[in-house]
C-alpha positions, 0 to 999 in steps of 0.5 A, a space after each residue: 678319439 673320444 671328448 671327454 669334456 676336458 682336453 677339447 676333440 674337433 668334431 666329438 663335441 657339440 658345444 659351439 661356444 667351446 668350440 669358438 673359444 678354442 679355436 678363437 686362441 689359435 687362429 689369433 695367435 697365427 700371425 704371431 708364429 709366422 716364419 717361427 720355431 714353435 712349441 706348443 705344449 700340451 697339444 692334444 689331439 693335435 688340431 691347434 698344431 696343424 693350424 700353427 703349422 701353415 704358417 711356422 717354420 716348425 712346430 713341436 706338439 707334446 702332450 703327456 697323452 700317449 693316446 692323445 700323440 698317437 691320434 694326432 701323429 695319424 691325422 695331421 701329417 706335415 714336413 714341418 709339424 712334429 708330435 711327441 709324448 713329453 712333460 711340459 716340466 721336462 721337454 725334449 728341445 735344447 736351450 734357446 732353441 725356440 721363438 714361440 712357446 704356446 701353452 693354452 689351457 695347460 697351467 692349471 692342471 697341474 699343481 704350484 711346483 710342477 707351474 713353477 718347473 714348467 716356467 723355468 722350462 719355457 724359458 729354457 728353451 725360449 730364445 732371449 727375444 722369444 715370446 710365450 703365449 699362454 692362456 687360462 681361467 679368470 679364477 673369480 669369473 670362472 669359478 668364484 661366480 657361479 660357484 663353480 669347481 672344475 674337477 680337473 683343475 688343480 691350481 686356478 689364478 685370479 689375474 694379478 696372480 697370473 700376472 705376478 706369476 708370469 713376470 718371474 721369468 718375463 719382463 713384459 707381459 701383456 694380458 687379453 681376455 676372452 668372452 662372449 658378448 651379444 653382437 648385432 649383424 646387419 646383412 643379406 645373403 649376398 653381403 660378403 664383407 662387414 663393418 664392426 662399429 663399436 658401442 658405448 665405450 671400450 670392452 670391460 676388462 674382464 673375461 672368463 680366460 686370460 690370455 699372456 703375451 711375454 717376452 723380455 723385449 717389449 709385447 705392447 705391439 703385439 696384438 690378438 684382438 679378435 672377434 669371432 662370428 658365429 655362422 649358425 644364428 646362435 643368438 635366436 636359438 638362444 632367445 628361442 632356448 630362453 622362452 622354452 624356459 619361460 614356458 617350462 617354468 610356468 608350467 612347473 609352477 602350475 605342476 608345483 600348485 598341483 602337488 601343494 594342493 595334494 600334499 594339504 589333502 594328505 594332511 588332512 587324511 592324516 588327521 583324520 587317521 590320528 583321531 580315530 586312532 586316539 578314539 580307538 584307544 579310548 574306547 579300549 581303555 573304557 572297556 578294560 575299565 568295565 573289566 575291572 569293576 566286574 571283576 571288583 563286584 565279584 569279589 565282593 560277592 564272594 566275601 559276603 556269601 562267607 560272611 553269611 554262612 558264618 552267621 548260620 553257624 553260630 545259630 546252631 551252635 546256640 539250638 544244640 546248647 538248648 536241647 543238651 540242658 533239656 535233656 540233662 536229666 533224661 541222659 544223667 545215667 549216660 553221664 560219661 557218655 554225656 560228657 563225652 559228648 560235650 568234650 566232643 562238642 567242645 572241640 568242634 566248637 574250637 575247631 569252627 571258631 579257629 576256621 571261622 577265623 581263619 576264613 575271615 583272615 583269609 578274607 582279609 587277605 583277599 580284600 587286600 590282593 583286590 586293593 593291590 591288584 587295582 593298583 596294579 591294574 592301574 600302574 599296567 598302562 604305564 608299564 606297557 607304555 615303558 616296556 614299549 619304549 624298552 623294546 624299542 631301545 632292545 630292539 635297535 640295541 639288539 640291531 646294534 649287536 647283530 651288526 657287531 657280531 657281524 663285524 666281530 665275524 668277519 674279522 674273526 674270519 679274516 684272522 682265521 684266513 691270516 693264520 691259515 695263510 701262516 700256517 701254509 706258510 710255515 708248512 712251507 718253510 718246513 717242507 723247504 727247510 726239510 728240502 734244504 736239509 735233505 740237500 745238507 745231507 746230500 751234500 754232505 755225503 758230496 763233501 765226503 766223497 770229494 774229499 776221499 777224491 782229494 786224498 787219492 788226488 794228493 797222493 798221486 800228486 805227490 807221486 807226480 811230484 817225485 816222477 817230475 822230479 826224476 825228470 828234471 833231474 835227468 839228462 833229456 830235460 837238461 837237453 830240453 832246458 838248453 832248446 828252450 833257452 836257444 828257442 827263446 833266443 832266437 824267438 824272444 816272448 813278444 817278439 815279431 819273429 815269435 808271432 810270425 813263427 806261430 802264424 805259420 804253425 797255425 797256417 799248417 794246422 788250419 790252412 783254409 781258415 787261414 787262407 780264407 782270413 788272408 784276404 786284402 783287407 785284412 792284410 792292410 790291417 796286418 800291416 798296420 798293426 804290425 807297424 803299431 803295436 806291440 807283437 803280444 797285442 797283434 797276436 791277440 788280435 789274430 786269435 780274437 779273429 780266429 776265433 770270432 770266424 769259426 762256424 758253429 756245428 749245427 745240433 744234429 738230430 736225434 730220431 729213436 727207433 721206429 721199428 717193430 720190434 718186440 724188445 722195448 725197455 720199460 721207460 719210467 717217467 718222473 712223477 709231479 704233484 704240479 706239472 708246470 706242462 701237461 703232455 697231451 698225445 692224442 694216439 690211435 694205434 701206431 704203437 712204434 711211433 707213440 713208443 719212440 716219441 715217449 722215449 724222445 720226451 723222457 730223453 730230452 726233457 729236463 728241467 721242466 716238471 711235466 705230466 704225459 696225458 695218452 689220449 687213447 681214441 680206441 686203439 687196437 693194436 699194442 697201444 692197449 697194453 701201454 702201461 705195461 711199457 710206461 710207467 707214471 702216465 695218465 691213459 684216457 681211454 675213450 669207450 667211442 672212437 672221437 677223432 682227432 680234435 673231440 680226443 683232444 678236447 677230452 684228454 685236456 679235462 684231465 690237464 694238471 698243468 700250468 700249460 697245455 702242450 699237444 703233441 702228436 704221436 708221431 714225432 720226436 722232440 729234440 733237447 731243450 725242446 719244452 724248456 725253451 717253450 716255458 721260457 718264452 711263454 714266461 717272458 710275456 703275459 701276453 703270449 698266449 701260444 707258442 709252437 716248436 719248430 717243426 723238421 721232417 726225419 731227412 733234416 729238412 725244414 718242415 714249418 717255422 710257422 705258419 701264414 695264413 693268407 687273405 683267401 684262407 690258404 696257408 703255408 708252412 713256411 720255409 717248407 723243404 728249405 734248411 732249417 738252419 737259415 737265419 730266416 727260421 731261427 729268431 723267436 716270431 710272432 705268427 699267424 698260426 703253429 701247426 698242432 703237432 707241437 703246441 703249447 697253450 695256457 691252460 687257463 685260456 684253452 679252458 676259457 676259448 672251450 679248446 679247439 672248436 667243434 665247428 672242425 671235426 674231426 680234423 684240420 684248421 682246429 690249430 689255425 682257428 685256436 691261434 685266431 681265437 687266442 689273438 681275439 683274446 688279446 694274446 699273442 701266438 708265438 713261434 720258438 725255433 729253439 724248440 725242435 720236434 722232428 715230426 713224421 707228417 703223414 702218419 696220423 691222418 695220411 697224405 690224400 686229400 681226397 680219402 680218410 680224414 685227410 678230406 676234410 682239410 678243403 671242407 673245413 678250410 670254407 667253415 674257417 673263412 666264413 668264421 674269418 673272413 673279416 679279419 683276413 681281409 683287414 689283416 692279410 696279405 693276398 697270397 704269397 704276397 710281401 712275405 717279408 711282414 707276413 712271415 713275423 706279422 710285422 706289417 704294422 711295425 716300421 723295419 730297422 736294419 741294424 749293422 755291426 762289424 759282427 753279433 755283439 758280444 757284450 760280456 767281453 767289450 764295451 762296443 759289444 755292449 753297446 750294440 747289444 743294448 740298443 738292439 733290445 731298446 728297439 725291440 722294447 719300442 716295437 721295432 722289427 730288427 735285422 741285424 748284419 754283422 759284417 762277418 756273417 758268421 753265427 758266433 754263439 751264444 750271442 747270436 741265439 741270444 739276438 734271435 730270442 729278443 726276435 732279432 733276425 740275425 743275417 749269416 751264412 755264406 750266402 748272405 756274405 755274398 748277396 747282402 746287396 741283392 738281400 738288400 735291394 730285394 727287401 728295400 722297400 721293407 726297411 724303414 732305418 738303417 742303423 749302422 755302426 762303425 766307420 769301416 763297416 759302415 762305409 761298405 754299406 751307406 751306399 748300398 742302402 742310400 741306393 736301394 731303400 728309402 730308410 733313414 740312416 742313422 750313423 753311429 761310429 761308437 768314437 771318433 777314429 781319427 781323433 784317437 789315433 791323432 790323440 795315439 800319435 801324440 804319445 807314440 810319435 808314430 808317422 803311421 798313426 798320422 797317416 791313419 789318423 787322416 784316412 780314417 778321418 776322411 771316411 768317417 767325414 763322407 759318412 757324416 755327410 752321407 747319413 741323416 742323423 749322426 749319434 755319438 757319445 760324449 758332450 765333447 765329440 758331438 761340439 766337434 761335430 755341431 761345429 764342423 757340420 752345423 745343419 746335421 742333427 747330432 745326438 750325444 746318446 747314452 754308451 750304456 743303457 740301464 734299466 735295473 737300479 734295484 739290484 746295486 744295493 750300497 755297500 759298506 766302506 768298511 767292507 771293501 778294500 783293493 783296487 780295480 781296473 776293468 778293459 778289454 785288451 783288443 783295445 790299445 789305449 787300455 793296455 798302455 793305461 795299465 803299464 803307466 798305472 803298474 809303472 808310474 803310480 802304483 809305486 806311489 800308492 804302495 808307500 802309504 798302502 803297502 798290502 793293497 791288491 790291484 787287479 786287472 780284468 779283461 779279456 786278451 791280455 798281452 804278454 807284456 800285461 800277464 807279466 805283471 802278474 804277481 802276489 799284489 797285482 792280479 792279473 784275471 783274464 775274462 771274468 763272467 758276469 758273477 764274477 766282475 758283479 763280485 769284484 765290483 762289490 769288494 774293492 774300494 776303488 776303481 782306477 781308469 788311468 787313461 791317456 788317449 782314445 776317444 769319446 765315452 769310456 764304457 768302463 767308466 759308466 759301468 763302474 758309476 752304475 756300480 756305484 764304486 767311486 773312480 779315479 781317472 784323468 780328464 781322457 777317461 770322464 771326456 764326454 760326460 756331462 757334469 760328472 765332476 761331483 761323480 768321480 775324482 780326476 787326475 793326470 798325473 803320475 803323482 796327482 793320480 796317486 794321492 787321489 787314489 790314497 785320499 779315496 781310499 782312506 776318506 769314508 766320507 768322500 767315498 760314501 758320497 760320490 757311491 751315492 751321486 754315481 747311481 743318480 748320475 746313471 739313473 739321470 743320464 744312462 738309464 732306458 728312458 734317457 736313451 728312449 727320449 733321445 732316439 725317439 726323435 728319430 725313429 718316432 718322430 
């Protein structure tokens, strides 16, 4: 177990002082233990247990640890020392049972409420003058001081807290503290003893724990004053750690120095860097200066160049002025052309003085953009600084928006996949209500031809009707008329001479089951009753024997024809998009055989969807043309003949289904083979394979699983035997299941990669996957329900020493060498206790459980009863084998045992060697669990004689109490006499048993008195574990009143006829339409009598059908007037949550029921209980409530696992 730095493990942590400190507690508080009942709560891994046990008388270490109970059951052992998994809000131990209650470091881990139950808990269980012993952290030394918070603790006291807190239960309390403080020792080697002296003045009162000593008598006189040495000089290692300390501070310091002295030279780096970079900038800006004025000086330029040709226009303007007026004269004859000229040079002029002006504007304009671009210039350096402050906003903006896209997406993304799922959804819902509406029609179409088949059924009624009424009116039924009113004369309806008149007639009729039943113990039984009882309820109990000793018919097997033959119908197998199988059959050649196995599958495999993969390895004969014959198959043809084990693995790829089944080819299946498989490998997630029950085509038991032994042979257990032995019929888990018939889970044959290669072609691949698949985790179960009828021989032949069948020794080497490890640690040598090997039961303890015979739990409270504390222990992982004193394999309840893995002993054989079995097996059974005084009687001594088991006697009621309550009323000698014999047998098993269980408060007093040193349980007659599916009802919606019982049981029939006769009359005046009905199974003549339009009598009802009932009447009535201990039809009607009335015989035994249900005793009080319930909605919405409290508190699977627990766990 490993230290987690809370709960403290001796030896797994390296911390001397806590080591110290834990120690330190338990060993001062031993003298305080001695000789004392102890608990000591949050226990651990045991270590301060073990120490409390040299000198207690007991001690009871509990811890909420599972795994922490487990290590300390397995390491600490002791006569006097018990460890369990407990609560300290809920421990297990009666009132004022307890001298020391111990609780170290425990009360701070939980939070205010659970420290106030666990303190009304301690003192529960303490005795008046117990003491409580307790310790915890100093919340301002532990914590406040070096500011520090423990992870694992919830609530922490400062020590006036404690103390205040501690003194709500306890009048003294008396507080130690513990510390470490530094102690100087004077020695040598040879000094064996020491002087304590003391120094300065007394100890401070303060430490880093409080420790409490309580009680309600005064604890001044006790002490723990203790001092601890500590062998290993932990004072010099300390000051030796101290100075190290020293030396690593002061080269830190220097190490710190180092890096100051760095960090100021990457300071002045950074300087440096800033001032070129500020340098760097300023010559940049020089630069773009100078750009600007040269840019400036030429524009300049530029405008005064236009300027200047301006000016030497006008000048040419003024010289052609001059020679036009010299010339005036010479030209005057050419006067038109003349003025011509002139206008022409008149019009240039206009035009140059329109450009002139226009280029000065253009200029103008020029000088202005120069200005404006200055400015522009000048305002770029803000810009640039803005615009990079705006990328950076843009930027981190932009971030922003990528990651709420992202966020956008994402939820789009999940919307989408939310509407997708909608969408599969409705899909559904329409395929299923397209289903739903195809089922309307069919039945619709059902419904008509029904009522075509009522018509013609009417109308031959009534021709019925008209021919019995020619009967009756004829002469041979007066006739007949007459022998009946003579037969009823001289037979009278419940009369003994009746009863008699029917046994002889079923003696003729069944003469060996008869005179096998007359055996002497019978007879005085016969006797007995035939004194007591009416003749209506003996009969019944005749016919119940009857019927509970009829054998059940094996299921006879089913082989097809094998022969070869050209006639071979076409079998057509349904089709499955998704096959919850897939059918893998590896086949080479032998056509016939895969012909009749496919034939046996389509015949024998419903209610399973499945496909059928053929894995073809190449064959040449008929096998070729397959598809020709089946139809909706999947053929994997191989190009190269592969071997048995690489077909397989290839045909798997193609695998559709949940599960994989390999089948081989020469076999036949038999009903209900591939449904029962599911059904097991469903029931757990943990199974990972499970095989059939293989049987050879004579009958005979071929393998009910297989065991591999330490040298890594194996057998086919029970090879040759009967397959229907009880030894091969409960479900198992085994070593191996031989792969001619084998179902695995897909996903995990996928994940192991399928039989593994290491064993081509063939054998030991089956036993090397069930030891892969237990390596996963899994187990490998075996389903005797699963029957395949398999021709061994035909696919690989029998010598071993040719063909593929050699590498059967080959490969059994490559399987131990893979192995060998997990054979040794797991396997029995070989043929050696097979008794664990053939279920894998060597790390589970055995219980033998005893009955008078298999529970039949829908018909009697008994039944139940048993039924549930079976599956309990199977729940606690016990192996169960259960007796059942009549050996006979009553159904479906004996399958139903074998399928929760309870081996169920039956048969002529076991009748009549059940002590030999016993003493052959002894040493293998852990418990023995016996019910019943006269069943139990027969076997005590047996099993007190050849087995060291715990024995357990659970007698269901006290016997002779019942028949003495039964005498009262009856006034019977003969009860009187029984009253005492069963008296006398039921107080040698008292004696003769370890543990004695009842049910009821009130029989387990009787019981402490007269035996005060026997541990004796009052646990749960009914075991619940499904509180979900009792959904409260509606008052308005009920109405009637129930009575539920079994009629085999005398005090139900005599509650019964005193309700009809002596209280319902009372209640028909105040409800005259109510209904009453009577359920239960073998009623009696005078109870079926009471039939009528207001009282129903039902008989046996199934389970859906009492589920009904329960849910529509209003009351439940159990008008009992003898018996003895718990009324399971009161449990079940609480767990129903159908308020009750009943006397103070019918709630006998159930602790604080009172606020549960009503109770009354006589006839006028029962009656206006039972009127008052029905009209009082309040009252009766509140006692249907308290009921699924009550059974939730008292009957529900942990209540009854807390109680056995003790024994069978502790």
């Amino acid at each position: 177990m490993k230290f987690t730095g809370e709960r403290f493990v001796p030896n797994a942590s390296t911390d001397t002082q806590l080591e110290i400190e834990h120690y330190q507690r338990y060993y001062s508080a031993a003298d305080l233990v001695k000789d004392k009942v102890v608990i000591d709560a949050a226990c651990g891994e045991g270590y301060g247990s073990e120490i409390l046990s040299q000198h207690a008388k007991f001690v009871y270490g509990y811890d909420i640890s599972d795994e922490a109970i487990n290590y300390a059951k397995s390491k600490y052992k002791g006569n006097n020392l018990n460890f369990a998994t407990a609560s300290i809000d809920a421990l297990p131990n009666d009132d004022n049972s307890v001298d020391v209650f111990i609780s170290f470091e425990t009360i701070e881990h939980v939070n205010e409420e659970t420290q106030t139950k666990f303190l009304k808990e301690v003192s529960r269980v303490l005795r008046d003058d117990g003491i409580f012993i307790i310790s915890t952290p100093d919340k301002r030394t532990y914590s406040d001081a070096p500011n520090y918070k423990n992870e694992y603790h919830i609530k922490e006291f400062y020590e006036s807290e404690f103390v205040d807190f501690l003194s709500r239960c306890f009048r003294h309390v008396n507080v130690f503290y513990q510390r470490f403080e530094v102690t100087s020792i004077i020695g040598n080697s040879k000094g064996s003893e020491l002087s304590i002296q003391k120094w300065n003045q007394r100890p401070k009162e303060t430490g880093k724990y409080l420790i409490a000593v309580c009680s309600n008598k005064p604890v001044a006189s006790l002490m723990m004053n203790s001092v601890v040495m500590d062998t290993e000089n932990r004072y010099g290692t300390i000051m030796n750690r101290v100075i190290t300390l020293q030396d690593e501070v002061e080269e830190r310091s220097r190490h710190l120095g180092t890096l100051n002295e760095l960090i100021n030279s990457k300071d002045q780096l950074i300087t440096d860097l800033q001032q070129q970079l500020q340098s760097r900038v300023n010559l940049e800006k020089g630069q773009l200066a100078d750009t600007l004025d040269n840019y400036s000086t030429e524009l300049k330029q530029v405008i005064e160049t236009n300027l200047e040709n301006g000016n030497e226009i006008s000048t040419l303007i003024e010289k052609m002025d001059e020679v036009v007026l010299a010339k005036d004269e010479q030209i005057s004859e050419k006067n038109t052309i003349l003025i011509e000229l002139t206008e022409g040079h008149q019009r240039l002029l206009d035009e140059l003085g329109k450009n002139k002006k226009r280029h000065y504007q253009e200029l103008q304009q020029k000088k202005i953009a120069i200005e404006d671009l200055e400015q522009q210039v000048e305002q770029r350096d803000l810009s640039v600084e803005n615009l990079q402050r705006d990328i950076e906003v843009l930027t981190a903006a932009h971030e922003e928006l990528i990651n709420n896209l992202k966020e956008i997406k994402k939820q789009q993304e999940e919307k989408l996949q939310e509407k997708n799922s909608v969408i599969d959804e409705l899909k559904q819902q329409i395929e299923q209500r397209a289903e739903y509406v195809e089922t309307l029609k069919q039945d619709v179409d059902s419904l008509n031809v029904t009522i075509n088949n009522q018509e013609g059924h009417i109308n031959k009624l009534l021709q019925d009707e008209r021919k019995l009424n020619n009967i009756l009116q004829s002469d041979g039924w007066k006739l007949l008329t007459k022998y009946y009113r003579l037969r009823d004369y001289v037979l009278p309806n419940n009369s003994k001479r009746k009863l008699a008149a029917k046994l002889l007639v079923k003696t003729l009729k069944h003469p060996t089951q008869m005179l096998k039943s007359m055996n002497k113990e019978n007879l005085q039984k016969f006797r007995f009753y035939f004194r007591t009882e009416n003749a209506g309820l003996l009969e019944n109990r005749v016919d119940d024997y009857l019927e509970k000793h009829s054998e059940v018919k094996p299921q006879p097997i089913d082989i097809y024809d094998i022969t070869d033959a050209n006639d071979k119908p076409k079998i057509v197998f349904p089709v499955s998009e998704r096959p919850v199988v897939s059918i893998i059959i590896p086949v080479y050649n032998q056509w016939d055989y895969t012909y009749s196995c496919l034939k046996s599958i389509k015949e024998n495999t419903q209610d399973v969807d499945y496909e059928v993969i053929i894995a073809d390895d190449v064959s040449s004969d008929e096998t070729i043309n397959i598809k020709d014959y089946i139809e909706n198959i999947t053929v994997v043809r191989n190009k190269t003949n592969k071997g048995f084990l690489l077909n397989c693995n290839n045909a798997a790829k193609y695998a559709k289904g949940k599960y994989t089944h390999l089948l081989n080819n020469d076999t036949n299946v038999q009903k209900g083979w591939l449904a029962s498989l599911v059904e097991l490998i469903e029931s757990d997630n943990k199974v990972g394979l499970v095989g059939s029950k293989l049987v050879y085509g004579d009958g005979k038991l071929q393998e009910a699983g297989g065991i591999i032994w330490r040298d890594g042979s194996g057998w086919n257990y029970g090879r040759l035997d009967d397959p229907e032995k009880p030894e091969y019929n409960y479900v198992k888990e085994v070593d191996y299941i031989s792969g001619a018939s084998i179902m695995v889970r897909s996903d995990l044959w996928n994940e192991i990669g399928g039989f593994d290669e290491t064993y081509v072609p063939a054998y030991f691949e089956d036993a090397d996957l069930a030891f892969e698949i237990r390596r996963k985790g899994y187990k490998v179960m075996y389903q005797p329900k699963s029957v395949v009828v398999h021709f061994e021989g035909q696919s690989h032949g029998t010598d071993i020493n040719s063909g593929i069948k050699s590498y059967q020794a080959k490969n059994k080497e490559k399987f131990i060498e893979k192995w060998r490890s997990e054979l040794e640690r797991s396997h029995s040598n070989n043929g050696q206790n097979v008794f664990q090997a053939r279920d894998r039961s060597s790390d589970k303890k055995t219980i033998l459980f005893v009955d008078h015979y298999v529970p039949h739990f829908d018909k009697d409270a008994g039944g139940k009863c048993t039924y549930h504390y079976l599956k309990l222990f199977k729940q606690m992982g016990f192996n169960v084998v259960f007796i059942g004193d009549n050996f006979y394999k009553h159904e479906p309840y004996t399958t139903k045992l074998q399928q929760m893995g309870v081996q169920v002993l039956y048969g002529n054989w076991y009748a009549q060697n059940i002590e030999k079995w016993i003493k052959q097996n002894g040493n293998n059974i852990d418990y023995a669990y016996l019910n019943r005084p006269h069943i139990s009687i027969k076997y005590i001594d047996k099993i007190r004689n050849h087995t060291d088991a715990k024995i357990i006697y659970f007698g269901h009621d006290l016997h002779y109490l019942r028949e003495l309550r039964n005498h009262e009323f009856d006034k019977n000698d003969e009860l009187l006499k029984s009253s005492k014999r069963w008296k006398q047998i039921e107080f040698e098993l008292f004696n003769k048993a370890d543990v004695i269980y009842v049910v009821g408060n009130y029989e387990q007093k009787v019981l402490q008195k007269e035996f005060p040193s026997k541990e004796i349980r009052n646990i749960p007659v009914y075991i619940y574990d499904d509180f979900k599916s009792i959904s409260p009802r509606n008052f308005q919606d009920t109405k009637d009143i129930l009575f539920v019982g079994g009629f085999n049981h005398k005090p139900n029939g005599d509650a019964v006829l005193w309700f009809v006769r002596e209280v319902l009359p009372g209640i028909k005046i105040r409800l005259p339409n109510v209904k009453f009905y009577i359920v239960g199974s073998k009623p009696p003549e005078d109870i079926k009598q009471l039939q009528s339009e207001d009282i129903i009598v039902t008989g046996f009802v199934s389970d859906e059908e009492l589920d009904e009932l329960y849910k529509k009447c209003r009351v439940v009535v159990v008008p009992l007037r003898f018996g003895a201990g718990v009324k399971g039809k009161v449990v079940e009607a609480l767990y129903y949550r159908v308020p009750i009335v009943t006397t103070s015989i019918g709630a006998e035994g159930l602790p604080s029921v009172e606020n549960n249900l009503v109770i009354a005793d006589n006839e006028q009080d029962f009656a206006s209980s039972v009127v008052d319930l029905y009209f009082n909605e309040e009252l009766w919405s509140k006692l249907a409530a308290n009921s699924g409290e009550y059974i939730a508190e008292y009957f529900s699977k942990e209540a009854a696992y807390h109680i056995t627990s003790k024994d069978f766990l502790g």
